[in-house]
N, C-alpha and C positions, 0 to 999 in steps of 0.2 A: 645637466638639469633639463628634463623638459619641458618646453612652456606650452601649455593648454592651450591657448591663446591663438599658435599657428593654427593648430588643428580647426579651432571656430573659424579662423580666416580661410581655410582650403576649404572649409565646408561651405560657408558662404559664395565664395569664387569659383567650387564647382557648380553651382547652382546656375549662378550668370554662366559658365560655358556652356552648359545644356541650352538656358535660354538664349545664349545667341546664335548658335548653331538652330534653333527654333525659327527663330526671326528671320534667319538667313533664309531658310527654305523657304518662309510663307512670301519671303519678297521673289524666291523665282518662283513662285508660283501668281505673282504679280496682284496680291489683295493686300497690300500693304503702300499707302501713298508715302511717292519716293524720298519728299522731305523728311517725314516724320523716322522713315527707314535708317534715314542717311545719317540722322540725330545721334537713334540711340544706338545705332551702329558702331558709332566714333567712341561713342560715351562707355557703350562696354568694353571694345577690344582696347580702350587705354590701357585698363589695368588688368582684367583677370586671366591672359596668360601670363604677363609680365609677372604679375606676384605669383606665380607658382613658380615659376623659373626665379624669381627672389629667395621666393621660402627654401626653395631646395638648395640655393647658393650658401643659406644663412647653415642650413643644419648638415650640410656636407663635408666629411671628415675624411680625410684623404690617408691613407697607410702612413703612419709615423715613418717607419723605414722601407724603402726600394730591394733593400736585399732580400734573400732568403726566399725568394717567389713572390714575395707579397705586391709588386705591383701586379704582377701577371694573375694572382688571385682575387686582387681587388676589379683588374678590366674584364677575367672572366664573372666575376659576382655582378657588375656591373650590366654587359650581355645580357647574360641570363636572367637577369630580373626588367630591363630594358627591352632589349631585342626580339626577347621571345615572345610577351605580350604583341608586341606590334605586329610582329611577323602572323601568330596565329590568330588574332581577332581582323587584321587585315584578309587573310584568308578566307574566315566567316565571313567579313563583310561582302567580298566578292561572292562568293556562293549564294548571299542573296540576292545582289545582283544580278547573278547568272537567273536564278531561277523565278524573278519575280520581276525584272526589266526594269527593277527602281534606281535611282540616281540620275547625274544629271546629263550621262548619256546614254540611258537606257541599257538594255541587255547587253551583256558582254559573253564575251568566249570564253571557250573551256583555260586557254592557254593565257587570256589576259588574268584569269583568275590568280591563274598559278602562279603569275609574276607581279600580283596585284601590293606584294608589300613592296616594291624595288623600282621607282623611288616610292617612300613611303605616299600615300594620299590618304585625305580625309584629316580625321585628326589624331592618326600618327605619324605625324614629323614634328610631334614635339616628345616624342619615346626617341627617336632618333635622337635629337637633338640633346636631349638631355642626357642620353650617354655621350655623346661627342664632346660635351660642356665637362661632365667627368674625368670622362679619360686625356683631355687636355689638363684639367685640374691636380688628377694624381699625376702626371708627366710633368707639369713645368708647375714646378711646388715651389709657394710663398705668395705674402703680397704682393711685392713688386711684377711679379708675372701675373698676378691677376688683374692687379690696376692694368697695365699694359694690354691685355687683350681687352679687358672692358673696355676701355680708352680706345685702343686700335680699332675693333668690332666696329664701335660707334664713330668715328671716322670712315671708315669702308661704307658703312650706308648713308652716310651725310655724302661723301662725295662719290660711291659710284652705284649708290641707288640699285643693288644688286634686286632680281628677282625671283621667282619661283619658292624652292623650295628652300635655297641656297638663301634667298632673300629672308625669306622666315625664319631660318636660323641663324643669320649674322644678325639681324633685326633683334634679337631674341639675349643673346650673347653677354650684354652689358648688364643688363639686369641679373645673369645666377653669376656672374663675376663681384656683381658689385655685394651679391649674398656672403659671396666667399668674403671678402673683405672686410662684410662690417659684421659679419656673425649674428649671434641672436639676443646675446647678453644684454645689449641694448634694451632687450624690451622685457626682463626679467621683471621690472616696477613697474609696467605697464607704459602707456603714454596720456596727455590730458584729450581726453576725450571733445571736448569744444574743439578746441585747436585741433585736432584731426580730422572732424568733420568738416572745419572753415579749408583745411588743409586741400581735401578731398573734393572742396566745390569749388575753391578757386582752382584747382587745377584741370576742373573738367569744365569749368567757365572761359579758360583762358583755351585750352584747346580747343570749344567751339566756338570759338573768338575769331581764332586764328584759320581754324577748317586745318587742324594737319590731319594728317593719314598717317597712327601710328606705323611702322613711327621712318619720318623720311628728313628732320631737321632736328639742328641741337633743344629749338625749343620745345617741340613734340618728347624729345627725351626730357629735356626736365620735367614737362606736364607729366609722364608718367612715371617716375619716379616719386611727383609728389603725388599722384595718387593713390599710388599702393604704399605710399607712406600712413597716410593718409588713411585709405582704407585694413592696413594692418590696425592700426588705434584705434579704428570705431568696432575692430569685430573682436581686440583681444578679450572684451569679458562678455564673449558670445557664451549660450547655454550649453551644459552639459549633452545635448542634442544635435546640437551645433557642430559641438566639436565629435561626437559620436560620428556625424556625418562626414566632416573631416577626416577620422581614420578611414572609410574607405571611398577615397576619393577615386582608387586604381579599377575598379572594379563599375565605377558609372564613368569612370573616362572611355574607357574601351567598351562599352559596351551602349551606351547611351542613345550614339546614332543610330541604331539598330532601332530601340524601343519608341525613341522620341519622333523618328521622320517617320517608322510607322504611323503611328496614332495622328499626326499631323495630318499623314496621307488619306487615311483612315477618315477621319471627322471633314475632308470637304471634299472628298466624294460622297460621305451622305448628306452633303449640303449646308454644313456646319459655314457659318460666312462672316460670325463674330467672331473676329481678329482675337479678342479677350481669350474667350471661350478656348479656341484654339490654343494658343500661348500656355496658358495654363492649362490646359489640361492635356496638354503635349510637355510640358517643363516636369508636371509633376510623373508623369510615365516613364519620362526620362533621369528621372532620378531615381522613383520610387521600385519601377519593375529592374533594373538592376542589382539593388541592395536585395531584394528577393532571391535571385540568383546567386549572389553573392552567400548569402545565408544558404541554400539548399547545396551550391557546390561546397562549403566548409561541412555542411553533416554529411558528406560521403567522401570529403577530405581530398578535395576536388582544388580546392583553393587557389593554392599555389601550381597545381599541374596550369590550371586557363590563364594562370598570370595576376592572378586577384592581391596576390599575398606572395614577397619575397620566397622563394622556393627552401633558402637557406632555415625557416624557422622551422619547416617541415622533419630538416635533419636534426637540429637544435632539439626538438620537442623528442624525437625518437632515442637520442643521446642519450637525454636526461631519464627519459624511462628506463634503458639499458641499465642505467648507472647506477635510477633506485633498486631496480631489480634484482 
């Protein structure tokens, strides 16, 4: 069964990830005073990678049986719908890099280009990661292996505070584990909506209480688990809109930074200096000029080639025509 419900919450939670990657830029670009940065800085990266690395935990379904090829079709399906987005929109992102000296070390080389997905940067090393969290998931199958690496995970960064890239995805870990474990069923009746939202501010009350950095201590991990507990129950009876924006969340992840740190860039070199103005009107570019592309590459069937759309429904759809034919 599927519930609607995720989808308003990924549509929600892409929203804050365009926005924070928004806010990030405007603070190195230094018109953003540092408290106020530092606030809602804390206050978004709590939850909105955690709950997509949730949501994905909760609806991930591992090959029933090993035999027959089917792990090895389920790791290449997995790739290919993972890997190759990353790899080619990583690519893109370099290329404008190359040609236009943007980011935060300005112009790069033909050859940094080329190797610009390896290790992943920006924001694909959570396309990495979330195939890693898979292909551990269909390899070591059941609960008790997935409590165990959530559990493990989340010990390895309580005590040895790993960093980079390596840090963001062990950081990252516990949360599509603890997806796998508790499933979706749960929220089939929905959840009480008061209680999610008190849910959802005492745990962003208590994390800026305490000043964690998601997420480096056990309490920083409860604070985020209760917030995307939290924030699942306030979005599940989000609008048909919502959740429309939810289906393609693939398509403004990979592509977003391109459109959003444009416009950013764009609006204070012509002297754009209200922090508002900007935010929004760089959040909505970042959202809004993607799903356009999005649209224009499905009418020339473009979709799945850039990565927008599992590659597999492309075969699926060609099947079924064969078959009515």
């Amino acid at each position: 069964m599927r519930i609607k419900g995720l989808d308003a919450a990924r549509g929600v939670a892409i929203v804050f990830v365009v926005f924070g990657h928004v806010w990030r830029g405007l603070d190195g670009q230094h018109l953003i005073d540092a408290r106020l940065f530092e606030t809602i800085d804390r206050a978004v990266y709590l939850f909105h990678m955690p709950v997509f690395f949730l949501i994905s935990g909760m609806l991930f379904k591992a090959p029933e049986k090993l035999r027959d090829g089917r792990l090895k079709s389920g790791l290449a399906r997995s790739a290919l719908n993972l890997l190759w987005p990353m790899c080619l929109w990583a690519w893109i992102e370099g290329c404008v890099h190359l040609l236009t000296g943007a980011g935060n070390k300005g112009r790069i080389s033909p050859f940094e280009v080329l190797s610009y997905p390896f290790p992943p940067k920006s924001v694909f090393w959570f396309l990495l990661a979330l195939f890693l969290f898979q292909a551990a998931a269909m390899v070591l199958r059941g609960r008790l292996a997935a409590a165990a690496i959530a559990l493990g995970s989340m010990a390895a960064v309580v005590l040895a505070q790993p960093q980079g890239l390596t840090g963001q995805i062990v950081q990252h870990a516990p949360f599509f584990f603890a997806g796998v474990l508790v499933g979706s069923r749960w929220l089939e009746n929905g959840l009480p909506l008061a209680a999610c939202l008190a849910a959802f501010l005492l745990a962003e009350g208590v994390a800026w209480a305490l000043a964690v950095s998601p997420f480096d201590t056990v309490p920083a991990y409860l604070c985020g688990f209760v917030a995307c507990v939290g924030f699942l129950g306030i979005c599940l009876k989000g609008s048909a809109l919502v959740r429309k924006l939810g289906e393609r969340t693939m398509p403004i992840y990979l592509t977003h930074i391109i459109f959003a740190a444009g416009m950013r860039v764009v609006l204070t070199r012509f002297g754009v200096k209200d922090v508002a103005v900007v935010v929004l009107v760089s959040t909505v570019a970042g959202v809004g000029l993607p799903l356009i592309l999005f649209a224009v590459s499905k009418r020339f069937g473009l979709a799945g080639v850039l990565g927008f759309e599992p590659l597999r429904r492309r075969r699926a759809v060609a099947a079924a025509a064969v078959s009515a034919g």
